[in-house]
C-alpha positions in Angstrom: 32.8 26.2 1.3 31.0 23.1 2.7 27.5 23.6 3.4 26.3 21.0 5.6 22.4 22.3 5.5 21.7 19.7 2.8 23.4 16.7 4.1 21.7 17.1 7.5 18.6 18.3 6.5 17.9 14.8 4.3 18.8 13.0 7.5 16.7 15.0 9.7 14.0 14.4 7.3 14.4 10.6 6.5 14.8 10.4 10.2 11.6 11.7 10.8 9.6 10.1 8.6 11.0 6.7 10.2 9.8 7.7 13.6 6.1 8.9 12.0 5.9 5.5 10.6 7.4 3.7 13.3 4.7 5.6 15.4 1.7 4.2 13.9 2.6 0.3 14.4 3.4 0.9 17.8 1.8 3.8 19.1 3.2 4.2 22.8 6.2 4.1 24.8 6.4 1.7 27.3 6.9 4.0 30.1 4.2 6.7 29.3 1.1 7.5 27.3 2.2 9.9 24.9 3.3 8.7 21.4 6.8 10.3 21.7 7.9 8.5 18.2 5.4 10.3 16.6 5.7 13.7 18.4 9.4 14.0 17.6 9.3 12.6 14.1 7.2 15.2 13.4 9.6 17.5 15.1 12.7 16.2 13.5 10.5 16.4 9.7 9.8 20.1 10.6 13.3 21.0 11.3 15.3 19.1 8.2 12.3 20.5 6.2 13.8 24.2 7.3 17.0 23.1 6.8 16.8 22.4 3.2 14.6 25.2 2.8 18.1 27.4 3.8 20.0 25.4 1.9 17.6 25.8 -1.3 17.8 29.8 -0.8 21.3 29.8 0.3 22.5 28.2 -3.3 20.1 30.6 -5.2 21.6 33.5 -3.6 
């Protein structure tokens, strides 16, 4: 069976970590003062981070 946990947690994750770095050259959005790059990087790092977590445990089991 396919398990698409790998696959989508690397993009999750390389996604992320675009955003983070993206976040520190240009800190704000133009329309508000939160640094949204950087708030959902780290969002989209946490959840491809779990995802290849389950993936790691799901092949050992």
């Amino acid at each position: 069976m396919l398990d698409l946990r790998q696959p989508s947690g690397i993009f999750f994750s390389i996604t992320g970590a675009i955003l983070v770095g993206v976040s520190f050259t240009n800190p704000h959005a133009a329309m508000t003062d939160a640094n949204v790059d950087l708030y959902t990087g780290l969002a989209m790092l946490v959840f491809g981070g779990i995802l290849l977590a389950l993936a790691y445990r799901g092949r050992r089991a």
